[in-house]
C-alpha positions as CSV (number, residue, x, y, z in Angstrom):
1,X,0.0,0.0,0.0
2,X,1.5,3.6,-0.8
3,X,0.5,4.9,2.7
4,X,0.9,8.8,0.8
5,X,-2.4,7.7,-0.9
6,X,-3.9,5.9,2.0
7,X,-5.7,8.5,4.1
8,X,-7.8,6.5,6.0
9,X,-5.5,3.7,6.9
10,X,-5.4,4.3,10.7
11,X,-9.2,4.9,10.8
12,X,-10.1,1.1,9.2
13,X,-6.4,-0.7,11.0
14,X,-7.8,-1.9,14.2
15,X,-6.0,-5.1,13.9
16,X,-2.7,-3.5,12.5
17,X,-3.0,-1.1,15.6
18,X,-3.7,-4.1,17.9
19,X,-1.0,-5.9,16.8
20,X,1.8,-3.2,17.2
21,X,0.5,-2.6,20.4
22,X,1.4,-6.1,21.4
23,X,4.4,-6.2,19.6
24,X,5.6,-3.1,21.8
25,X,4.0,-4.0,25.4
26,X,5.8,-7.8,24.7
27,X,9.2,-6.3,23.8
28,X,9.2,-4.1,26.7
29,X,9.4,-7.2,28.9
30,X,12.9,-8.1,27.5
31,X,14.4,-4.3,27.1
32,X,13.5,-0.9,26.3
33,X,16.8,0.8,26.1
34,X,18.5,0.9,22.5
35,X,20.9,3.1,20.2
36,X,20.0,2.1,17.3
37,X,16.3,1.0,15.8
38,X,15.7,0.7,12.5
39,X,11.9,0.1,11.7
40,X,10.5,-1.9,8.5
41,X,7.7,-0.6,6.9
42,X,6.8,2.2,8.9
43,X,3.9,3.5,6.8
44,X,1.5,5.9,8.6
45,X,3.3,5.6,12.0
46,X,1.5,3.2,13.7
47,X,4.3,1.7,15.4
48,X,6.6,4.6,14.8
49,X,4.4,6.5,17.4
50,X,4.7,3.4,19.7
51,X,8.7,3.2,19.4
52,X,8.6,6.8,20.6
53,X,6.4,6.9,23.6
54,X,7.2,4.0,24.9
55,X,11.4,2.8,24.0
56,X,14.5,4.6,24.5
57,X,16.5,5.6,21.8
58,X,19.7,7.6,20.5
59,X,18.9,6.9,16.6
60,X,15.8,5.9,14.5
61,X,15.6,5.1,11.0
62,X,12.4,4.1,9.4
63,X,11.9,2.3,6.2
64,X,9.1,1.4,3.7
65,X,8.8,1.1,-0.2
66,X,7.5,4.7,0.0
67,X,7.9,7.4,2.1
68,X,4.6,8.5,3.9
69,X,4.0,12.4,4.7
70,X,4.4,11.3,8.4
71,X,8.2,9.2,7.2
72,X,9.4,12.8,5.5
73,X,10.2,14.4,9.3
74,X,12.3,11.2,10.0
75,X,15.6,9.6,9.1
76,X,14.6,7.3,6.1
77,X,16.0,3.9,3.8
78,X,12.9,3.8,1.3
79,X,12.9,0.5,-0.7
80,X,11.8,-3.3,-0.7
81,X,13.7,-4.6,2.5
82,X,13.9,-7.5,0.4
83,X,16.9,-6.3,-1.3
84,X,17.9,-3.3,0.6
85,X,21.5,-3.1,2.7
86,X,20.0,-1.6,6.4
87,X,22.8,1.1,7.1
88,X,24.8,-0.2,9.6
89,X,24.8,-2.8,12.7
90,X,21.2,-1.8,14.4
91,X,20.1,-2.6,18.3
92,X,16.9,-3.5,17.6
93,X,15.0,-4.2,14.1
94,X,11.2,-4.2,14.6
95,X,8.2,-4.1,12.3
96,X,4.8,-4.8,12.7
97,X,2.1,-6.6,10.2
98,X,4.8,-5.9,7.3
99,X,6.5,-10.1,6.6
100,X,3.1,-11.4,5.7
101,X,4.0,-9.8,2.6
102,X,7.2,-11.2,2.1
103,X,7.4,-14.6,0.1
104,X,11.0,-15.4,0.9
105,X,11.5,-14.8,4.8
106,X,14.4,-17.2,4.9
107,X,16.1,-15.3,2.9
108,X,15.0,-12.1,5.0
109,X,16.2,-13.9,8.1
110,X,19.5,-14.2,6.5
111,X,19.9,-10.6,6.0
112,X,18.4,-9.5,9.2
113,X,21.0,-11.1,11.8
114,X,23.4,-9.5,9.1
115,X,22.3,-6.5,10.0
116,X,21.9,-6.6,14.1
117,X,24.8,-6.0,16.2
118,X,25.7,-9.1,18.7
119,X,22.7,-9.4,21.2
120,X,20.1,-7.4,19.1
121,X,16.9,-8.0,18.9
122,X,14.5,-8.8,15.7
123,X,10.8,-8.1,16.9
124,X,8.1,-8.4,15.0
125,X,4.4,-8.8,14.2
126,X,3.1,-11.2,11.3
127,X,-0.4,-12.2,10.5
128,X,-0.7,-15.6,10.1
129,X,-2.6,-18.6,8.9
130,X,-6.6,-18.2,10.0
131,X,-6.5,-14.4,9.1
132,X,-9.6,-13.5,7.4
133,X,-10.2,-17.1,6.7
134,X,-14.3,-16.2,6.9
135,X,-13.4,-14.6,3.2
136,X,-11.0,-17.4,1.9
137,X,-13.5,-19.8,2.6
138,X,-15.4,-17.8,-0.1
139,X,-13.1,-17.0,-2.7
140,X,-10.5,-20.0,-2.2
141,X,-7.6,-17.7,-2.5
142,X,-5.7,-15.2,-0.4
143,X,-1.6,-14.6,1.2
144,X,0.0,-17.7,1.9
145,X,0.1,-16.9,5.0
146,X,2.6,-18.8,7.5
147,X,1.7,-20.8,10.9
148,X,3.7,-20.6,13.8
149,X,5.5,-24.0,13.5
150,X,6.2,-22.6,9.6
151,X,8.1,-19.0,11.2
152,X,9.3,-21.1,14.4
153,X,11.6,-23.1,11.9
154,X,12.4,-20.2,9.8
155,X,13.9,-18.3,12.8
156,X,15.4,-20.7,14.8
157,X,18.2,-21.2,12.7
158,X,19.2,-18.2,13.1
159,X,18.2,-16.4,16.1
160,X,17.6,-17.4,19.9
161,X,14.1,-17.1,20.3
162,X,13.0,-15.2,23.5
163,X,9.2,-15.2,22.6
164,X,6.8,-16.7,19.6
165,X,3.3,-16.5,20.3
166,X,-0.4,-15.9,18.4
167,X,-3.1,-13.6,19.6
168,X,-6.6,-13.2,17.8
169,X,-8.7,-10.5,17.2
170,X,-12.2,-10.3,15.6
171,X,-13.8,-7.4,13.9
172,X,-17.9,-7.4,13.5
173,X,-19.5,-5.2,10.6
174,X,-23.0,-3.9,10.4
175,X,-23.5,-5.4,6.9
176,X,-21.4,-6.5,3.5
177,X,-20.4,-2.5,2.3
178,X,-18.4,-1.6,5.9
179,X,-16.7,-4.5,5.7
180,X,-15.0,-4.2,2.4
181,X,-14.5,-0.9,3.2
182,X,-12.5,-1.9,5.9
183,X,-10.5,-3.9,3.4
184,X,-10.1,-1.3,1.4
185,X,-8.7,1.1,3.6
186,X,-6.3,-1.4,5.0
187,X,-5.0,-2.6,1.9
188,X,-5.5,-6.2,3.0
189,X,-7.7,-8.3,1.7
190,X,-8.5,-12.2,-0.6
191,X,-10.2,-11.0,-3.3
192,X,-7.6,-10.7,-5.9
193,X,-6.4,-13.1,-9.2
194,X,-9.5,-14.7,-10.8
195,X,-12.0,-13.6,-8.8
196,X,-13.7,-10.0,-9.7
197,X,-16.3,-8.4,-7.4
198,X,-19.6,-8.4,-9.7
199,X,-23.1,-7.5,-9.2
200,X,-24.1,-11.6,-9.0
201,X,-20.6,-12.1,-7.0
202,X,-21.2,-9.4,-4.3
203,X,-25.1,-10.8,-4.3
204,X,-23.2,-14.5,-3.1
205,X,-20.6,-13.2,-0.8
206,X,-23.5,-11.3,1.4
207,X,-25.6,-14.7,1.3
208,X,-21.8,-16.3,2.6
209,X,-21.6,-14.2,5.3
210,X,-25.4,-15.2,6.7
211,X,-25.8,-11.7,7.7
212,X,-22.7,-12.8,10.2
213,X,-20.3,-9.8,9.0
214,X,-16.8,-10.6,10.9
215,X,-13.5,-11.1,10.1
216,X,-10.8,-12.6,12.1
217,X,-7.1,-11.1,12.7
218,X,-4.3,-13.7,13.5
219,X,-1.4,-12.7,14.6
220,X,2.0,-14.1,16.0
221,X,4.7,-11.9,18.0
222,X,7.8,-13.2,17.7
223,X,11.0,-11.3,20.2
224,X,14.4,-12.6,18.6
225,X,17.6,-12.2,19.9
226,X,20.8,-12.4,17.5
């Protein structure tokens, strides 16, 4: 999502919020003093704002593939962390609801640990497998999203792992309409490929949801220590 475009995102993002939230109260039980942080996917500052308030800090640098209105008054590294060098040995490296994206995390992990001085930290938020399943079941597509045996044998190999865990959160809609919207705002969503939202198709996905309109969040937070 090019977060200068989305205006709306931390209106609809309850779940994004929820999970940085989570990702900062659970990292706070290992250490909240760092020099360096260098954030992944920053966006509209949802977790930027949490870094902030709530860790100590002598430098920030906050990345994304673009830079957001809010990213401009920072330090920035603006590309696909995917193939990006971070700029020097960080402290900590956190980002929240960002790897889902990523199809190659192994690789990722790789240059992580690369890039984390001896006894940082990689924390992180990732949906995994059960979000929005109440739409997959629909359109039989959707992220590949991982479970967390899948990101538990990912990481291992190369970090010590000081937490994994999953949280849930559901979100209830008054009818079919708020809901997409929601999915719009957020950028995250199942109907893509094949499928196309039609007249007949949006007619079958309101009888799918039995005039039950909810969708569910899974999450795992993962503390890593290099």
């Amino acid at each position: 999502m090019k977060f200068k475009n989305a205006k709306f995102y931390d209106l609809y993002a309850k779940p994004q919020i929820y999970a940085a939230n989570a990702l900062i109260q659970t990292i706070k039980d290992y250490r909240q003093n760092f020099k360096d942080i260098y954030e992944i996917g920053a966006g509209s500052g949802v977790l930027t704002r949490l870094i902030i308030d709530n860790l100590s800090y002598e430098n920030l640098i906050l990345n994304d593939l673009y830079e957001s209105e809010f990213m401009s008054k920072f330090r920035t590294q603006i590309g696909d962390i995917s193939n990006l060098q971070i700029q020097n040995r960080q402290d900590l490296i956190i980002s929240s609801s960002v790897f889902q994206w990523i199809n190659a995390l192994e690789n990722l992990a790789d240059r992580l640990k690369f890039s984390l001085k001896s006894g940082g930290i990689l924390a992180f938020s990732i949906f995994i497998d059960g979000t929005l399943r109440e739409l997959s079941s629909f359109t039989n597509q959707g992220l590949e999203y991982k479970n967390l045996a899948q990101l538990k044998a990912i990481f291992s190999q190369k970090f010590e792992i000081l937490t994994i865990k999953e949280q849930e959160i559901k979100l209830k809609f008054g009818n079919l309409k708020e809901l997409l919207t929601h999915l719009k705002h957020t950028g995250v969503n199942n109907i893509k490929g094949e499928f196309k939202l039609t007249k007949s198709s949006y007619k079958a996905l309101n009888s799918h949801f039995n005039d039950d309109f909810r969708l569910s969040y899974k999450f795992a937070i993962l503390i890593l220590k290099n």
